[in-house]
C-alpha positions in Angstrom: 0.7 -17.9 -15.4 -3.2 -18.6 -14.5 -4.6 -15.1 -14.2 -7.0 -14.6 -11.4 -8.9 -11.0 -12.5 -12.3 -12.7 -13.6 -12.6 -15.2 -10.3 -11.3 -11.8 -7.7 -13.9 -9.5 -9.6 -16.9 -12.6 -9.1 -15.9 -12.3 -5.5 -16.0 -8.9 -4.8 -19.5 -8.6 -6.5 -20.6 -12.0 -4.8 -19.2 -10.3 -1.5 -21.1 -6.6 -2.0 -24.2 -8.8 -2.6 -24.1 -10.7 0.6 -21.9 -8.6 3.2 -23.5 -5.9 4.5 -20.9 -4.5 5.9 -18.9 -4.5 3.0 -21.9 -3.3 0.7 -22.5 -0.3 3.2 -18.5 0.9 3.0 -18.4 0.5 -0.6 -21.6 2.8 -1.4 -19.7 5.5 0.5 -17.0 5.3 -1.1 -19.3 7.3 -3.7 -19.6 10.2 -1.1 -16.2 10.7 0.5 -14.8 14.1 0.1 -12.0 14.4 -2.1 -9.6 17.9 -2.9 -6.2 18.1 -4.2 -2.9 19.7 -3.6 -0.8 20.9 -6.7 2.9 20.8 -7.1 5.5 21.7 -9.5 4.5 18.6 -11.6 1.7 16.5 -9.9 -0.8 16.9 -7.3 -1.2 15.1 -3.9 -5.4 13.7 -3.2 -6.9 13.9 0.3 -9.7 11.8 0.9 -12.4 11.5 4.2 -13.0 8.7 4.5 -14.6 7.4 8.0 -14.4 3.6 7.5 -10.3 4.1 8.0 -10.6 4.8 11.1 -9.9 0.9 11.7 -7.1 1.1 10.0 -5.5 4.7 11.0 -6.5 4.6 14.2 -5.3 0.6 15.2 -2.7 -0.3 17.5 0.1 -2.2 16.7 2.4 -2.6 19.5 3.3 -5.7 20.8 0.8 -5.7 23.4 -2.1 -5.0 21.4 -1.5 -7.5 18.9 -0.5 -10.4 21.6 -4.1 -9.7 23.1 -6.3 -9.5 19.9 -7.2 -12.3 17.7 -6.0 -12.1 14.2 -8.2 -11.2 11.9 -6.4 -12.3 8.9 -6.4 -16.2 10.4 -9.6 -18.0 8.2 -10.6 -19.3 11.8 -11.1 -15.8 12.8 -12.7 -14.3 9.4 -16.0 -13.1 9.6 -18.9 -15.5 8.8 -20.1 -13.4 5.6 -16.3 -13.0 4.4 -15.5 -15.5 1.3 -11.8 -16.0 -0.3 -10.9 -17.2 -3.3 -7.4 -19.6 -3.5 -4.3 -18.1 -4.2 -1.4 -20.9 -3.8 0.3 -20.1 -0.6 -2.8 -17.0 0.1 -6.1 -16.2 -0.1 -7.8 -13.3 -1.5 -10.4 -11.1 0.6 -12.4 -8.6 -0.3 -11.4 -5.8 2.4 -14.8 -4.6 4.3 -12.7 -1.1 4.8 -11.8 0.2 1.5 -9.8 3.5 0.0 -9.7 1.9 -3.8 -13.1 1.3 -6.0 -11.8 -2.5 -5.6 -10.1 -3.0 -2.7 -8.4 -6.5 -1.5 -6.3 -7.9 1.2 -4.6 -10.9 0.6 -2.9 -13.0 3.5 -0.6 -16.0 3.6 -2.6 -19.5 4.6 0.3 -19.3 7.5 0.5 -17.5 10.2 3.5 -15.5 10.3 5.2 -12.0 10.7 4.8 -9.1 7.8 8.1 -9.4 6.0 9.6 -8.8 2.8 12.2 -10.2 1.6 11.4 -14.4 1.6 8.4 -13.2 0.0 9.2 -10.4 -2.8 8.8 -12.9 -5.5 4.7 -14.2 -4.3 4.5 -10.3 -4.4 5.4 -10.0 -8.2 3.6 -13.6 -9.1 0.5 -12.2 -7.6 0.6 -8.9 -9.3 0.9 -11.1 -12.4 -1.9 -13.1 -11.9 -4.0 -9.4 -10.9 -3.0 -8.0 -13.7 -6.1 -5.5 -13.6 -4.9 -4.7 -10.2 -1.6 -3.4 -8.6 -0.5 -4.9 -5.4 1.3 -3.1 -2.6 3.1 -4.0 0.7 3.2 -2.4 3.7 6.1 -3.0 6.4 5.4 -4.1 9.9 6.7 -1.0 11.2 4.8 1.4 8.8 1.3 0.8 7.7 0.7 -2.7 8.4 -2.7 -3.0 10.8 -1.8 -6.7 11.1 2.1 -6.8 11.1 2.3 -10.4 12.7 0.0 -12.0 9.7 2.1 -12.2 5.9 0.2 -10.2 3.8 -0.4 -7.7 0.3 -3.2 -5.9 -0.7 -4.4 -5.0 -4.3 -6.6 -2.4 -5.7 -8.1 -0.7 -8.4 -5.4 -0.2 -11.3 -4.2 3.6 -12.0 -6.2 4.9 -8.9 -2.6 5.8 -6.8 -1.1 8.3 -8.5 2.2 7.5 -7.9 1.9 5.2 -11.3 0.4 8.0 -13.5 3.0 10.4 -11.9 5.8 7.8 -12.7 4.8 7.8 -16.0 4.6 11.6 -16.8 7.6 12.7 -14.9 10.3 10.3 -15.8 11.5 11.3 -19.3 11.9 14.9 -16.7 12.4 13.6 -13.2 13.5 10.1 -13.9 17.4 9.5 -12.7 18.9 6.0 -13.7 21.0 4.5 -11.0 21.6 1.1 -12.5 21.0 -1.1 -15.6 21.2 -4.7 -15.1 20.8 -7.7 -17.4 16.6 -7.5 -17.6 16.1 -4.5 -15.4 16.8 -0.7 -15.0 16.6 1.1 -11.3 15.4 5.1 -11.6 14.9 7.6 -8.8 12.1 10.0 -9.2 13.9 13.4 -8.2 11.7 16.4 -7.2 8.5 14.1 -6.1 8.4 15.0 -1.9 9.5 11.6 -1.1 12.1 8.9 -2.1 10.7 7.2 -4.7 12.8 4.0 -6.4 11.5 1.9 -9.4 12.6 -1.1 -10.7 11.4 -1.8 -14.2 12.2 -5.3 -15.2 11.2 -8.4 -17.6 12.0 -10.9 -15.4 10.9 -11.9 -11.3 14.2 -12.9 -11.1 15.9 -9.7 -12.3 13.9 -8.0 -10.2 14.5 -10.2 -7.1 18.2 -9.2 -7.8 17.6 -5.4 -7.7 15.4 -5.6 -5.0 17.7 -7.8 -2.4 20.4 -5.1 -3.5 18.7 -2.2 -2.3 17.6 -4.5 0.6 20.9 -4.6 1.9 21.8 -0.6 1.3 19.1 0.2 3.3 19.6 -2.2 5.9 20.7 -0.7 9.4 23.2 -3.0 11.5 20.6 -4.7 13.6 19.1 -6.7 10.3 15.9 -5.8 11.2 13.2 -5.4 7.7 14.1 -1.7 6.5 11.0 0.3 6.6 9.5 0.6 3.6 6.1 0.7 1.5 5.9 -0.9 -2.1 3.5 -1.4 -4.8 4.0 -3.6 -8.2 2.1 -2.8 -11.2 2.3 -5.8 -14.0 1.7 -4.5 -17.8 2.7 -6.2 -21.0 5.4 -8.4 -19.8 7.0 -6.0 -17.4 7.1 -5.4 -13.9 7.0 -2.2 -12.5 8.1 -2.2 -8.5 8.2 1.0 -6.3 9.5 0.9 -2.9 9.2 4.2 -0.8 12.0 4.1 2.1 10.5 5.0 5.2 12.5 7.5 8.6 9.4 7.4 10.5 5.8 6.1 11.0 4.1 8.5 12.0 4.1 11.7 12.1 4.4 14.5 15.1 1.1 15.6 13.4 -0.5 12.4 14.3 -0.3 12.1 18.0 -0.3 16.1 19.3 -3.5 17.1 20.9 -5.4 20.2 20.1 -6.0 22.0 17.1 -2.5 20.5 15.0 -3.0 17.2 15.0 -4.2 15.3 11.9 -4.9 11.7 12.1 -3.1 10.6 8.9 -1.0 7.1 9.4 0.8 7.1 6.3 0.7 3.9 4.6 1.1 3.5 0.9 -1.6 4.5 -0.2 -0.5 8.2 1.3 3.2 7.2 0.2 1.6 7.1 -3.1 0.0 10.0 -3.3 -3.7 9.9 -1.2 -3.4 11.3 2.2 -6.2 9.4 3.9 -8.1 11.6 6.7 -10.9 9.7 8.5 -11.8 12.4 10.8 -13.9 15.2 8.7 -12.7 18.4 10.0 -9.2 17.2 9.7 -10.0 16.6 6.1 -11.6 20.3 6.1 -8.2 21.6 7.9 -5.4 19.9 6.2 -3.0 22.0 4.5 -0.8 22.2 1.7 1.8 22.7 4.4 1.1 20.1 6.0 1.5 17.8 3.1 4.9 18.6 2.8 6.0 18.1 6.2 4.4 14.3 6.6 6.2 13.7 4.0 9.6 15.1 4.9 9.2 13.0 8.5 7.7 9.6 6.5 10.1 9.6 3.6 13.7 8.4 4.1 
C-alpha cells in the first residue's frame, strides 16, 4: 500500500509556512508546561496547553452542532487550510495541536462519527502513516465534530500508552484470546481498561474488533463508547480501544475551586491529561488523576 508520510510531512511544513494561525499554535507548543505523575510502573503527563480550549471547551449537543457549520466540510475549511487526498478522506493539518505533528483527517462525506463501517479505513490509514499513529474518538467521548466521519494522527511514540504497552506486557499483559493472525491482551494494573489487538492481518483484526464490538454493546445498539488508536510497525497492527462509562468527568463541570477542565479524549485515555486553563494545570493532582480515570474508564 502507497505510503503517504513524505506528501503529510510536505503539507504540514507547507501549512506552518503559510497559516498563521497554525504557525503561531505550533511555536507554543515549545512553551507549554509539562509535569508528570508516577505510578507503580508508568507515569501519567499533564500538559497546558491554551489552544485546547477549542477542543475541551466545545459543545457537542445536538443543538449546538445543528446551529454551527461544520468545520470538517471542505466548503467550510478555512481559506489558508490545504489537504492532501486520502481515498475516501483528506488529511489536514489541525490548527490546534497536542502532538509535535498533529492531523485531523475527515471523510469527503458528510456523515456521523462511527466506528464500526469504518474500522478497516482506520487500519489502511495507519498503514499508509506509518510514521504516525492514528486514533479515534467516539461521538459520545472526545469527538468535537461527532456528526463529521473522522481520525486523527500524530507524532509516533509521543502517547505513552504505546511505550507503556510495550514495557509492561511481558508483566501486565493478560491474553484473552488467540485467533488465526491475531492475539487480544488486557493491560492489568494501568488505571483504565486497556485492550490490544496485535494482528498481521486488517482482516484478523476486523474479526477481533467486531467481537468486542458486540460484548460491549448495550441493548439499544447504539456505538459503545470508546477511544482507540492504531500504531502500524513491521507488518503488524497494533489497535487499542479504551472502553469508556462516562465523558466527562464530575471534575469538569463543578464550579469553584474543584473543577478541572479536562475532557478526556484519547489523548488523556492514553496517558496526557490536557489542561488548557493554567492554574488548573498548576492545581491538578495526583489524586485527581486517578479519579478521572475511574469515572472515564469502563
Amino acid at each position: 500500500m502507497q505510503k503517504r508520510n513524505t506528501q503529510t510531512s510536505a503539507l504540514f511544513k507547507q501549512q506552518l509556512t503559510d497559516w498563521e494561525l497554525a504557525r503561531v499554535n505550533y511555536a507554543g507548543l515549545k512553551t507549554v508546561k509539562t509535569k508528570s505523575f508516577t505510578f507503580d510502573n508508568f507515569e501519567v503527563k499533564v500538559q497546558f496547553n491554551p489552544a485546547r480550549m477549542v477542543s475541551s471547551g466545545a459543545k457537542v449537543d445536538a443543538k449546538t452542532i445543528a446551529e454551527r457549520k461544520c468545520f470538517l466540510c471542505t466548503a467550510n475549511l478555512p481559506a489558508e487550510q490545504r489537504c492532501i487526498d486520502a481515498g475516501d478522506y483528506t488529511i489536514l493539518v489541525n490548527p490546534f495541536p497536542i502532538f509535535p505533528e498533529h492531523f485531523t483527517i475527515p471523510h469527503k462525506e458528510h456523515i456521523e462519527q462511527q466506528i464500526k463501517p469504518y474500522f478497516t479505513d482506520m487500519l489502511e490509514l495507519a498503514e499508509t502513516l506509518d510514521q504516525y499513529v492514528v486514533f479515534y474518538n467516539g461521538p459520545k467521548c472526545g469527538a468535537s465534530a461527532p456528526d463529521h466521519l473522522h481520525f486523527q494522527a500524530g507524532t509516533k511514540n509521543f502517547l505513552p500508552l504505546i511505550k507503556d504497552y510495550k514495557n509492561l506486557k511481558s508483566q501486565h499483559g493478560e491474553l484473552i484470546e488467540k485467533g488465526n493472525n491475531y492475539e487480544l491482551f488486557s493491560l492489568k494494573n494501568y488505571l483504565r481498561t486497556v485492550l490490544c489487538i496485535e494482528s498481521n492481518t486488517i482482516l484478523d483484526a476486523k474479526i477481533a474488533f467486531e467481537k468486542l464490538f458486540v460484548q460491549f454493546q448495550t441493548e439499544n445498539k447504539t456505538e459503545p463508547m470508546m477511544n482507540i488508536v492504531c500504531s502500524y510497525e513491521k507488518g503488524n497492527w497494533f489497535t487499542f480501544i479504551l472502553p469508556r462509562a462516562n465523558f466527562r468527568p464530575w471534575q469538569y463541570s463543578v464550579e469553584g475551586d474543584q473543577q478541572l477542565l479536562v475532557s478526556p479524549a484519547t489523548v488523556e485515555m492514553s496517558g496526557i491529561f490536557i489542561t488548557p486553563i493554567e492554574s488548573h494545570f498548576e492545581k491538578i493532582t495526583k489524586e485527581d488523576i486517578i479519579s478521572i480515570f475511574e469515572q472515564s474508564s469502563l
